[in-house]
Biopython code that builds the backbone (N, CA, C, O; Angstrom):
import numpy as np
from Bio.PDB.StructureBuilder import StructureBuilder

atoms = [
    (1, "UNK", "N", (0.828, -1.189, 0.000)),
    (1, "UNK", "CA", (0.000, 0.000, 0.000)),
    (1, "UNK", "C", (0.866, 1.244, 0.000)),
    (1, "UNK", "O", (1.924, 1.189, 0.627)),
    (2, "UNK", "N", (0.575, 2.222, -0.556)),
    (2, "UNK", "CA", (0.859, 3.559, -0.617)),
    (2, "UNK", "C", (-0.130, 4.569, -0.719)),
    (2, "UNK", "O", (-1.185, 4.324, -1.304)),
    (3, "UNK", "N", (0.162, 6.008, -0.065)),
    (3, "UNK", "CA", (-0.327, 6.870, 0.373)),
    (3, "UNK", "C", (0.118, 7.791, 0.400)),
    (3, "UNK", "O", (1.318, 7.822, 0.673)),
    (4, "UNK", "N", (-0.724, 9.263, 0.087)),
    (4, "UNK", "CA", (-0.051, 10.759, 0.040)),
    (4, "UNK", "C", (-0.628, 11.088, 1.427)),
    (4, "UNK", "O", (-1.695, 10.653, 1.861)),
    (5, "UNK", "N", (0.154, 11.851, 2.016)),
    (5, "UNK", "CA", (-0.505, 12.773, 3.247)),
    (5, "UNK", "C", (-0.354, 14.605, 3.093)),
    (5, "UNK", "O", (-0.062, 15.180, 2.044)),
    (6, "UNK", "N", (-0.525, 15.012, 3.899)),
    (6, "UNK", "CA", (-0.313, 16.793, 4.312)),
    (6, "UNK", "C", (0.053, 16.617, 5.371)),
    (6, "UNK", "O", (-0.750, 16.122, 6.163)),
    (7, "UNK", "N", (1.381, 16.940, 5.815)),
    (7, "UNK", "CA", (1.827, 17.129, 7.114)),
    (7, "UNK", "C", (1.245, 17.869, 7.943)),
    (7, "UNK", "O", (1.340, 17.492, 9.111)),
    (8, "UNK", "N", (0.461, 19.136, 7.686)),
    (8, "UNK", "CA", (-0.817, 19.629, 8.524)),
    (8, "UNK", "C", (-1.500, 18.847, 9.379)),
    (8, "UNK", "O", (-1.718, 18.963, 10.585)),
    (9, "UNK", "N", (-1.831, 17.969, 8.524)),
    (9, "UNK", "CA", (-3.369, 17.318, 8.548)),
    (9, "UNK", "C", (-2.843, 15.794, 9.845)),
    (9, "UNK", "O", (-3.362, 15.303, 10.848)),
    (10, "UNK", "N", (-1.490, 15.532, 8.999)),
    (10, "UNK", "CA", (-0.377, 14.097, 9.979)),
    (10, "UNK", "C", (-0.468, 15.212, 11.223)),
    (10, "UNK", "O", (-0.939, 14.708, 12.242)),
    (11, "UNK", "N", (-0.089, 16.724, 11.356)),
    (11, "UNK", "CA", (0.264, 16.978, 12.722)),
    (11, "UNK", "C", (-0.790, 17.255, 13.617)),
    (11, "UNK", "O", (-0.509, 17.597, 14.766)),
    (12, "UNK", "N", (-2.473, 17.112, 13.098)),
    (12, "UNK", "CA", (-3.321, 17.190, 13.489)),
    (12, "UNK", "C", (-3.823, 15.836, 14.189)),
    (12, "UNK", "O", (-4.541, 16.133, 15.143)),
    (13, "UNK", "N", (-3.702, 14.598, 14.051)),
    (13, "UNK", "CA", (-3.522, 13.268, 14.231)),
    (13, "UNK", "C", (-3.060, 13.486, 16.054)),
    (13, "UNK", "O", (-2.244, 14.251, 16.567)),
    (14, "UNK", "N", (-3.807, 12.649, 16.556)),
    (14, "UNK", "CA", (-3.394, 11.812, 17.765)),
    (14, "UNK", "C", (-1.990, 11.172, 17.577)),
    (14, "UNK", "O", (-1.485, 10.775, 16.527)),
    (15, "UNK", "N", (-1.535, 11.164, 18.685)),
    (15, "UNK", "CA", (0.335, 10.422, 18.771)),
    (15, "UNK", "C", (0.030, 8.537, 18.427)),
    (15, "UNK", "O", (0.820, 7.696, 17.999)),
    (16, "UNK", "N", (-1.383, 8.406, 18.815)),
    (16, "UNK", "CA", (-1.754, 6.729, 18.522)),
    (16, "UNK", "C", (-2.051, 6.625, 16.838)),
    (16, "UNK", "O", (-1.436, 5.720, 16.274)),
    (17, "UNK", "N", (-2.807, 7.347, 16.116)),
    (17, "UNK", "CA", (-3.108, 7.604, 14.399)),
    (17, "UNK", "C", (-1.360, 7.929, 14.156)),
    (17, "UNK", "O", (-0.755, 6.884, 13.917)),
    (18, "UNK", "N", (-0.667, 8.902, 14.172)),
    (18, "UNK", "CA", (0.180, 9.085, 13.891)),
    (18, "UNK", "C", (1.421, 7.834, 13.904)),
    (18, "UNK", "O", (2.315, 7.889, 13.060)),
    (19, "UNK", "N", (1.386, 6.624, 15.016)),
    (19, "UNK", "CA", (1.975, 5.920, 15.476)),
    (19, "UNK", "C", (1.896, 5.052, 14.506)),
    (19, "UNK", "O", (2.950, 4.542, 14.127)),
    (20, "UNK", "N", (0.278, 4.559, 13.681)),
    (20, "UNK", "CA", (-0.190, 3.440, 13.242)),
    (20, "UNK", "C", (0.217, 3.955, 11.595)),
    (20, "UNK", "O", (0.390, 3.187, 10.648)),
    (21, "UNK", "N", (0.310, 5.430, 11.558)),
    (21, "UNK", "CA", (0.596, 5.605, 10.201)),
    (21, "UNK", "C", (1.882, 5.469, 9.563)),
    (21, "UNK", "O", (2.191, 5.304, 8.383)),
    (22, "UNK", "N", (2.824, 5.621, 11.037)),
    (22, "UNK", "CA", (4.387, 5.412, 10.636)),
    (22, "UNK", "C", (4.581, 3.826, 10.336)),
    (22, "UNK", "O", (5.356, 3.470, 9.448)),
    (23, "UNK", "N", (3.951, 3.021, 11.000)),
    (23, "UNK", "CA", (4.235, 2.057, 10.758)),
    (23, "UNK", "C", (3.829, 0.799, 9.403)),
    (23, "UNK", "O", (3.829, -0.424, 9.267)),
    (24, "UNK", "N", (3.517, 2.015, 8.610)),
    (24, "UNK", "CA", (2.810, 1.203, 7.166)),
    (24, "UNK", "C", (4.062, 0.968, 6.830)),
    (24, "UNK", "O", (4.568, -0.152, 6.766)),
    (25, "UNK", "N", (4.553, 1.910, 6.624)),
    (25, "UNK", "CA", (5.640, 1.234, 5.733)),
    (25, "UNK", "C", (7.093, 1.148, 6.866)),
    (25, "UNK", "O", (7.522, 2.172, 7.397)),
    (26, "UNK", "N", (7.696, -0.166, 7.096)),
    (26, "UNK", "CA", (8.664, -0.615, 7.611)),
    (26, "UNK", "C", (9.380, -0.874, 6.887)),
    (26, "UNK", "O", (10.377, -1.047, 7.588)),
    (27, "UNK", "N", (9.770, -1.118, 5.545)),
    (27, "UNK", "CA", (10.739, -1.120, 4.680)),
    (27, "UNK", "C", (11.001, -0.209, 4.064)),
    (27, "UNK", "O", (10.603, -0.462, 2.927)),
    (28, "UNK", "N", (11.688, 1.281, 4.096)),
    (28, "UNK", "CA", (10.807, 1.625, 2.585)),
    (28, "UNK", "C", (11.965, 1.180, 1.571)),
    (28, "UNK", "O", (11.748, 2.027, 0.705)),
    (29, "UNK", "N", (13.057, 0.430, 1.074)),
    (29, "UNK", "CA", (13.523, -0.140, -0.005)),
    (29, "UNK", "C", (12.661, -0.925, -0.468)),
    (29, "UNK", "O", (12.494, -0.878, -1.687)),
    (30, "UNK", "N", (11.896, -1.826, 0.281)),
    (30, "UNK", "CA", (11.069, -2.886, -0.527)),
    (30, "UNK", "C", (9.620, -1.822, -1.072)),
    (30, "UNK", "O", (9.181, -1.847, -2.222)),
    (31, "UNK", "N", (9.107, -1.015, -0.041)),
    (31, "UNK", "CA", (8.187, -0.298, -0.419)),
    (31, "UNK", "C", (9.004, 0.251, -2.103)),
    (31, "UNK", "O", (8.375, 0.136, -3.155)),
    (32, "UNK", "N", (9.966, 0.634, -2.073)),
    (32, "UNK", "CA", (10.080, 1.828, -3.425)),
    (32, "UNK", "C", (10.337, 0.348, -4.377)),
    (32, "UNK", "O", (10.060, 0.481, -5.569)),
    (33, "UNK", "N", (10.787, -0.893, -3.987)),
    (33, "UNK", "CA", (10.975, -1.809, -4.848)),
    (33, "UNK", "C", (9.078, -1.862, -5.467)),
    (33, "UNK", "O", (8.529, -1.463, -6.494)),
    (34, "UNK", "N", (8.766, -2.308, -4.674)),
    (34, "UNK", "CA", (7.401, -3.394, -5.089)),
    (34, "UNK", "C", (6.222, -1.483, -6.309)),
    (34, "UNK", "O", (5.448, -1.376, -7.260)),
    (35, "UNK", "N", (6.835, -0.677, -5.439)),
    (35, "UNK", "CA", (6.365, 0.585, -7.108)),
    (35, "UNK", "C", (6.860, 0.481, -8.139)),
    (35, "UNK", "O", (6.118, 0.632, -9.109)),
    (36, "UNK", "N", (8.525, 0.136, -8.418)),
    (36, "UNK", "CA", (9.132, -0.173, -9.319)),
    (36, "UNK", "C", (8.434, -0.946, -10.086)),
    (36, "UNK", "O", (8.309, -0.656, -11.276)),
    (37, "UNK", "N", (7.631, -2.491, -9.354)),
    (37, "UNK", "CA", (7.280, -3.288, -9.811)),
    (37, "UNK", "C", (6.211, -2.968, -10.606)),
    (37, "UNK", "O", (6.054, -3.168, -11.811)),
    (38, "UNK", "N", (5.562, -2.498, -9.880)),
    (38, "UNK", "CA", (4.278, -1.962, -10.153)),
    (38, "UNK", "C", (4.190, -1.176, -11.417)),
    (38, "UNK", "O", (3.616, -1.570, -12.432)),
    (39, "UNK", "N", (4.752, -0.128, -11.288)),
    (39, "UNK", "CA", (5.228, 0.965, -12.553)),
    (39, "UNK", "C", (5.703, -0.096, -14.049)),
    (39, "UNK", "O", (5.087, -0.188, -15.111)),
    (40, "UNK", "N", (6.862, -0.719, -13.679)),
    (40, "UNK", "CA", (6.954, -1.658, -14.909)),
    (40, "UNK", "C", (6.452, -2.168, -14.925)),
    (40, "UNK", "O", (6.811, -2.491, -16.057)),
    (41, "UNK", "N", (5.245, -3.193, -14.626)),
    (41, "UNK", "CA", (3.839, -4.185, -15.578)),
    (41, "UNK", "C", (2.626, -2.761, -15.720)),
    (41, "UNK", "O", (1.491, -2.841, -16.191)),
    (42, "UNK", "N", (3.016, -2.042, -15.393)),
    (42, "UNK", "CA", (2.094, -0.899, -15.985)),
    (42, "UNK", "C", (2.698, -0.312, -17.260)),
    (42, "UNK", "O", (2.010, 0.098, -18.195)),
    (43, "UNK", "N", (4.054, -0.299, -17.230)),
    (43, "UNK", "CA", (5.030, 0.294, -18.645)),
    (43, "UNK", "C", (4.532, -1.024, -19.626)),
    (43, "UNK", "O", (3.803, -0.717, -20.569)),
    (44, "UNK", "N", (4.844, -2.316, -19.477)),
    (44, "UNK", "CA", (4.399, -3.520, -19.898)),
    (44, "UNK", "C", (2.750, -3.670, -20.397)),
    (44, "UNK", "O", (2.556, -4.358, -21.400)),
    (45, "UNK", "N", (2.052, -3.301, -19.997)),
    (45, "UNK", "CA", (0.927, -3.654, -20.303)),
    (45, "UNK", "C", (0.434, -2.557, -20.969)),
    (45, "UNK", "O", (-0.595, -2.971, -21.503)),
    (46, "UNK", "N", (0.557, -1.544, -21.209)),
    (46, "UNK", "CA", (0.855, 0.045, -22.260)),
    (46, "UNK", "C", (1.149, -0.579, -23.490)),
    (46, "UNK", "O", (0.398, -0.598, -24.466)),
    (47, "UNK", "N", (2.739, -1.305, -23.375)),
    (47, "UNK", "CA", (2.965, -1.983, -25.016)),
    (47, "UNK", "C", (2.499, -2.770, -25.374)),
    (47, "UNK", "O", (2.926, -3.337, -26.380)),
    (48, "UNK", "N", (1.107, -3.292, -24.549)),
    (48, "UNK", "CA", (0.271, -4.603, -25.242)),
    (48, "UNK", "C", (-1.036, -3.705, -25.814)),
    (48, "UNK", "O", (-1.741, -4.138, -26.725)),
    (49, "UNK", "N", (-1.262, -2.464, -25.202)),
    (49, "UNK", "CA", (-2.420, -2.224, -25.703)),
    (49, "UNK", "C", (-2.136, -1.588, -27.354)),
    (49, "UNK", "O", (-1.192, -0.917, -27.772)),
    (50, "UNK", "N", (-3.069, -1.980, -27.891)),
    (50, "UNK", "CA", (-2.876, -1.808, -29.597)),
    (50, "UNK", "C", (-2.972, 0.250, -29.735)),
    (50, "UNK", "O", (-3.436, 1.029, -28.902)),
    (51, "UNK", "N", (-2.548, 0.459, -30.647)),
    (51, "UNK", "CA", (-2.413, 1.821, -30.637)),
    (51, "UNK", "C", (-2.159, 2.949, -30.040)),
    (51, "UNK", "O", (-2.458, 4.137, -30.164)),
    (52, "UNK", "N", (-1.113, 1.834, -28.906)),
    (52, "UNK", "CA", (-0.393, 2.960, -27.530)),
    (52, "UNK", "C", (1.259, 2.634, -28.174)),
    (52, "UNK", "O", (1.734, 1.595, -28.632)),
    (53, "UNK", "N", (1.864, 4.019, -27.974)),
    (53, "UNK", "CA", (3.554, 3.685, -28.312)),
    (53, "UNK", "C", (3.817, 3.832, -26.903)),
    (53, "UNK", "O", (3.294, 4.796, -26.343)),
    (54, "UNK", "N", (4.406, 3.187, -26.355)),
    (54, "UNK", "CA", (5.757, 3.548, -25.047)),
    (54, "UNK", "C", (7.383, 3.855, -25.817)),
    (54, "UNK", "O", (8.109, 2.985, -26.299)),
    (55, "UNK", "N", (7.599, 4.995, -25.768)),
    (55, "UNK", "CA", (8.828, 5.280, -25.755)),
    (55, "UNK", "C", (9.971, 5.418, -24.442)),
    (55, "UNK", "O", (9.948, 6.381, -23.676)),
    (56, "UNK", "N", (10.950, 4.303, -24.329)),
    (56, "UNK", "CA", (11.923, 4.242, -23.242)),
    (56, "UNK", "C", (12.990, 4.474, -24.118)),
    (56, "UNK", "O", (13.321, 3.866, -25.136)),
    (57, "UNK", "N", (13.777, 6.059, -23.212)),
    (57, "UNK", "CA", (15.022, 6.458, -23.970)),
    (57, "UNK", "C", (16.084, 5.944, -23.424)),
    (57, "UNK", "O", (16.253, 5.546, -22.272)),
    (58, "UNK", "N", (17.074, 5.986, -24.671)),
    (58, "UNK", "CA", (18.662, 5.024, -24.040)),
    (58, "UNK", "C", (18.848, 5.715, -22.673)),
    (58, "UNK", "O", (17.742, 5.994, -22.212)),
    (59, "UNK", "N", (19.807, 6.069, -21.907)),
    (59, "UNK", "CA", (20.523, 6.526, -20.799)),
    (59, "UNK", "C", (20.842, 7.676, -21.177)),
    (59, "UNK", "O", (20.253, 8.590, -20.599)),
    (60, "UNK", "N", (22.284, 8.214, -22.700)),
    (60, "UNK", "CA", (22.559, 9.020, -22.991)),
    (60, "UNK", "C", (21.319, 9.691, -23.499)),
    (60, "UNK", "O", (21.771, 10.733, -23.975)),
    (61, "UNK", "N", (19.950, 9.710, -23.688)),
    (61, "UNK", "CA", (18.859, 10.734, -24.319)),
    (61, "UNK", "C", (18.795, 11.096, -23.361)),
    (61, "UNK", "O", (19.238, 12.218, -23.114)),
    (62, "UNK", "N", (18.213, 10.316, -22.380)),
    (62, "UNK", "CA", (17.499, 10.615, -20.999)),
    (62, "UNK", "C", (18.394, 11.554, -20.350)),
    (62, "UNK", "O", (17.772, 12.155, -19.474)),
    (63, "UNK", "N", (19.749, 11.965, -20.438)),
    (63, "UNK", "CA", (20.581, 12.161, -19.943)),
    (63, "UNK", "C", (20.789, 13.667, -20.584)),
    (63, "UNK", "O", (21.509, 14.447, -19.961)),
    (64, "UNK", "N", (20.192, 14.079, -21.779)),
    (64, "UNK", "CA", (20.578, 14.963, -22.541)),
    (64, "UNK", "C", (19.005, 15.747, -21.770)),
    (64, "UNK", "O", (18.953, 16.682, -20.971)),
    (65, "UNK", "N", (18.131, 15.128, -22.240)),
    (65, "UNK", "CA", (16.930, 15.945, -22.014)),
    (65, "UNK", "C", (17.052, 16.403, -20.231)),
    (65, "UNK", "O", (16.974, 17.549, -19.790)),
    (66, "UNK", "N", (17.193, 15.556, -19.701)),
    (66, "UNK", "CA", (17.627, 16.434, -17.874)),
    (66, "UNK", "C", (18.219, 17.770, -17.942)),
    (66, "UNK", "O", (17.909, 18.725, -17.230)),
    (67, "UNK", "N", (19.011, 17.747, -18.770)),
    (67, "UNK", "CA", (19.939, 18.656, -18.938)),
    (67, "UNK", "C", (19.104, 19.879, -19.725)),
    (67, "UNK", "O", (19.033, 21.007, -19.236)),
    (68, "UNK", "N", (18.688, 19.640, -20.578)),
    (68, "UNK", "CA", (17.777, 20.894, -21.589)),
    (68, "UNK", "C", (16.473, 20.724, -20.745)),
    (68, "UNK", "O", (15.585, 21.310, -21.364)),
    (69, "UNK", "N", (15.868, 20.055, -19.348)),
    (69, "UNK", "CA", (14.857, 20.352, -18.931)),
    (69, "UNK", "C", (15.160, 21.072, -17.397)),
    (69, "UNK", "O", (14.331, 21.515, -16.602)),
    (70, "UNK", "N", (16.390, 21.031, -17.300)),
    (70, "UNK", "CA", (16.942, 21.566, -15.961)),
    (70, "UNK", "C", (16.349, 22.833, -15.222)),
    (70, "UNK", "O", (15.656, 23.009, -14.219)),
    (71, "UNK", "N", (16.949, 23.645, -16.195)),
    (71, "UNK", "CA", (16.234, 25.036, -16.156)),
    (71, "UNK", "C", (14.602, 25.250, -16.481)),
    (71, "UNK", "O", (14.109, 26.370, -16.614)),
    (72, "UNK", "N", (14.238, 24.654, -16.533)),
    (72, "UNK", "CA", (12.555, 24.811, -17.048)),
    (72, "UNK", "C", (12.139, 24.491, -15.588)),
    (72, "UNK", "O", (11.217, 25.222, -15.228)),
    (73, "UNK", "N", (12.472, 23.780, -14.827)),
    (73, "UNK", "CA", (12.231, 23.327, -13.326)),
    (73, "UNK", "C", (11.740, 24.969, -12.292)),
    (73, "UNK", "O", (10.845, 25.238, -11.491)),
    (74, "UNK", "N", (13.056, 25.816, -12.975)),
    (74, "UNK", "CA", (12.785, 27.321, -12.021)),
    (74, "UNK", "C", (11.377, 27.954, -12.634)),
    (74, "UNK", "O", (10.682, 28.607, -11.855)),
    (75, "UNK", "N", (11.022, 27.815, -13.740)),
    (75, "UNK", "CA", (9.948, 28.886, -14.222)),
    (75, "UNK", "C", (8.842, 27.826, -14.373)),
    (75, "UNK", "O", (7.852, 28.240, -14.976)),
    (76, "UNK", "N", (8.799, 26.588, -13.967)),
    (76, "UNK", "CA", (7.468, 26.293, -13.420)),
    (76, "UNK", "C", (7.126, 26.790, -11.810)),
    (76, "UNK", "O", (6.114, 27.254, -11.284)),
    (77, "UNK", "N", (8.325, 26.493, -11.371)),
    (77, "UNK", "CA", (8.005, 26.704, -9.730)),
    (77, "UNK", "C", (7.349, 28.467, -9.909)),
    (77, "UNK", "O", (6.265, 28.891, -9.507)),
    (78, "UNK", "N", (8.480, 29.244, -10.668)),
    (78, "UNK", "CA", (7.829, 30.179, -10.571)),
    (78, "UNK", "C", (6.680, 30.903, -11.001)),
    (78, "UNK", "O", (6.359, 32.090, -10.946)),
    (79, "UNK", "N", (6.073, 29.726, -11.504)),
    (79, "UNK", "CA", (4.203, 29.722, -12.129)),
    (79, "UNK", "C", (3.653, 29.225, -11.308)),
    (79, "UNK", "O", (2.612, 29.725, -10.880)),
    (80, "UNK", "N", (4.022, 28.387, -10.943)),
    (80, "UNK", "CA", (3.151, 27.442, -9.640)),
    (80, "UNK", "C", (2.742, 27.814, -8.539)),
    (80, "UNK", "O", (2.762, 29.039, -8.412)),
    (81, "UNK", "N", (2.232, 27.030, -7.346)),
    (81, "UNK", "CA", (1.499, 27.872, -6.489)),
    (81, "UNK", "C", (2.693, 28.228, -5.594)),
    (81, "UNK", "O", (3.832, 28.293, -6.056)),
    (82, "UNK", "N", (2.421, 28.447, -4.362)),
    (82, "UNK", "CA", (2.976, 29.040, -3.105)),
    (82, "UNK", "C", (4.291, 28.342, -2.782)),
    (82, "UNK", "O", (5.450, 28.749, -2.700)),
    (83, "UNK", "N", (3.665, 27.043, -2.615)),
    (83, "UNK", "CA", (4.427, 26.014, -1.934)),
    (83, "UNK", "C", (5.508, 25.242, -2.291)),
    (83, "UNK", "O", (6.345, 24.587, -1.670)),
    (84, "UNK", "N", (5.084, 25.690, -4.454)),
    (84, "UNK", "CA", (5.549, 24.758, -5.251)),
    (84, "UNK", "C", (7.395, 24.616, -5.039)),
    (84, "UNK", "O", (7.858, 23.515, -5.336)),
    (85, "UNK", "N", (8.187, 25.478, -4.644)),
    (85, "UNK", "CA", (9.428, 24.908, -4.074)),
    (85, "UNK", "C", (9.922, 24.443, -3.292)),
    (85, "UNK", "O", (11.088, 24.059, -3.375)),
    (86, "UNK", "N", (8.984, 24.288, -1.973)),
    (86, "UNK", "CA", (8.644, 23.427, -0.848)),
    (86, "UNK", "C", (8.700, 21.713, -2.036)),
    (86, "UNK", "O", (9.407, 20.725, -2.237)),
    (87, "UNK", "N", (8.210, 21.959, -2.213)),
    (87, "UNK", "CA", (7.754, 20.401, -2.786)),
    (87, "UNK", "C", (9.250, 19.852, -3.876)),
    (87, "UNK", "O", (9.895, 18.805, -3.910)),
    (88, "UNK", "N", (9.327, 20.984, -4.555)),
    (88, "UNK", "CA", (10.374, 20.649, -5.392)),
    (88, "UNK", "C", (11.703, 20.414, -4.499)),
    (88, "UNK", "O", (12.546, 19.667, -4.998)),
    (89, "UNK", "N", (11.815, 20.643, -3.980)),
    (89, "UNK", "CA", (12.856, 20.104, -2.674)),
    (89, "UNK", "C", (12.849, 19.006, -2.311)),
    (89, "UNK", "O", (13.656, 18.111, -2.563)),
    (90, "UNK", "N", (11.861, 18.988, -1.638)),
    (90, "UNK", "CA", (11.252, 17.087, -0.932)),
    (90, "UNK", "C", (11.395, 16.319, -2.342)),
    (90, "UNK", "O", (12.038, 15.272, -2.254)),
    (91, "UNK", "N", (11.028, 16.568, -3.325)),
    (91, "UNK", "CA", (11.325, 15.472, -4.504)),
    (91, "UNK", "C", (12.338, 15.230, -4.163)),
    (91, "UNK", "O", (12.723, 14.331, -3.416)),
    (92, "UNK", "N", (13.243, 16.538, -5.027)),
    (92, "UNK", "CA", (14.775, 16.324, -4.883)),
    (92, "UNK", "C", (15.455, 15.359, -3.612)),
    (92, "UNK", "O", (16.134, 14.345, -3.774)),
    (93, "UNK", "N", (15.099, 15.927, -2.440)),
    (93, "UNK", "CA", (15.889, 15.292, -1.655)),
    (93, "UNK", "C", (15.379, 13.885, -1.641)),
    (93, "UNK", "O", (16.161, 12.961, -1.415)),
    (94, "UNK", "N", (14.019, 13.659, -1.888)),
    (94, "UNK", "CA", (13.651, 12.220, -2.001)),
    (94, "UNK", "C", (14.613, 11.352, -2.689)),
    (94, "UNK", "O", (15.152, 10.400, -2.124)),
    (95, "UNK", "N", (14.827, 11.677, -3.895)),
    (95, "UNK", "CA", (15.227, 11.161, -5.065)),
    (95, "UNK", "C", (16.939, 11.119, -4.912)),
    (95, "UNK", "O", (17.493, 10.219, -5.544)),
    (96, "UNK", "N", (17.736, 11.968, -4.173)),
    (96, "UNK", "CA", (18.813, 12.133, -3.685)),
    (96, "UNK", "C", (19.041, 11.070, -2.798)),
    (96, "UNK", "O", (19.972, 10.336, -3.130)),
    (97, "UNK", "N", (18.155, 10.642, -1.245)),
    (97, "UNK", "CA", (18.200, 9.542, -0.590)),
    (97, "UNK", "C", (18.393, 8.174, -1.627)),
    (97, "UNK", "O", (19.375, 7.450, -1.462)),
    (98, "UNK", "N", (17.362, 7.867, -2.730)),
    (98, "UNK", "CA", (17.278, 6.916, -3.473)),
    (98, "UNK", "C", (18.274, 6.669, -4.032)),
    (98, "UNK", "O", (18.720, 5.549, -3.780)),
    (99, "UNK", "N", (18.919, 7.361, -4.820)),
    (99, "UNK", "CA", (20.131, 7.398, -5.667)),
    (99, "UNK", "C", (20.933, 6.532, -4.666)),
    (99, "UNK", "O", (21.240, 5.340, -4.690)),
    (100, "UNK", "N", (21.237, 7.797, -3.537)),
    (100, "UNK", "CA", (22.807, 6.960, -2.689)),
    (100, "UNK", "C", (22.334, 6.180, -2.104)),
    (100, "UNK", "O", (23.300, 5.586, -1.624)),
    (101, "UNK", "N", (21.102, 5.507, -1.623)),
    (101, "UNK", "CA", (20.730, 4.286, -0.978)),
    (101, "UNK", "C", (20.867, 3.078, -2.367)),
    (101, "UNK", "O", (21.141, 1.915, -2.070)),
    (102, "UNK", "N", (20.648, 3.471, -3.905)),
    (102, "UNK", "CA", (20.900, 2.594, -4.853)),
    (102, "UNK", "C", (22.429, 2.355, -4.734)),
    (102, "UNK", "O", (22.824, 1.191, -4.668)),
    (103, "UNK", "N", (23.182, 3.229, -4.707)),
    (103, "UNK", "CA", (24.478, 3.541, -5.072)),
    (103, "UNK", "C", (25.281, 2.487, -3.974)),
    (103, "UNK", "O", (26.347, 1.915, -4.203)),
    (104, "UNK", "N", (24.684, 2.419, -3.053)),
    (104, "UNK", "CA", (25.379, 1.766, -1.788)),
    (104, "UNK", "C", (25.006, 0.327, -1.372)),
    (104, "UNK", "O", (25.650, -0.235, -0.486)),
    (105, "UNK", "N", (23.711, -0.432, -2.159)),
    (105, "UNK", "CA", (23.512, -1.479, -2.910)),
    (105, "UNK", "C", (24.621, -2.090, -3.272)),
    (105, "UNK", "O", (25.522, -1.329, -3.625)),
    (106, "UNK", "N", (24.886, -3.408, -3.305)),
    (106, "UNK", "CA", (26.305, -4.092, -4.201)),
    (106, "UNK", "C", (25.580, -4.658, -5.664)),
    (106, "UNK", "O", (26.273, -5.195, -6.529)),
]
sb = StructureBuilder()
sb.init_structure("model")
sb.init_model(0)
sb.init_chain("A")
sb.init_seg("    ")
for serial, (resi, resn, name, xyz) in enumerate(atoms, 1):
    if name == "N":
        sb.init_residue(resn, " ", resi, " ")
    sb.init_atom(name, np.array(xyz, "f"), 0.0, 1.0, " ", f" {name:<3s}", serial, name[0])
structure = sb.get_structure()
């Protein structure tokens, strides 16, 4: 199972709700594994449906477009709402944990 929250709303929670909510997820490597999973038989089952393309780029595309989408990152935030660099942070750092928790994997 997975779930979005509002930390508002988590700090509004009893210390017992709050207690029961930390404890969904006790792994989270296997948690971010079993989305992986999830995500690919969803990428998978896209290329079965007739008149859907899935395009997956080599490494070096994917690698080029980060780069020419880098800067586009500041002038959404700065369209977006209030919060929107609040959030763009927490990605980042999300995605930062992931990396060096992959990286440190054998």
């Amino acid at each position: 199972n997975f779930f979005y929250t509002n930390l508002d709303w988590y700090k509004r929670l009893t210390p017992e709700k709050q207690k029961a909510l930390d404890g969904l997820i006790t792994d989270p490597g296997a948690a971010r594994r079993e989305i992986r999973k999830v995500s690919d038989g969803l990428i998978e089952a896209l290329k079965q449906k007739p008149g859907t393309t899935v395009i997956t780029l080599p490494p070096e595309t994917l690698a080029r477009w980060r780069v020419a989408a880098g800067s586009a990152a500041k002038e959404i935030v700065a369209q977006s709402g209030p919060r929107a660099q609040e959030v763009l942070d927490a990605v980042n750092k999300g995605l930062a944990a992931y990396q060096t928790e992959k990286r440190a994997k054998p």
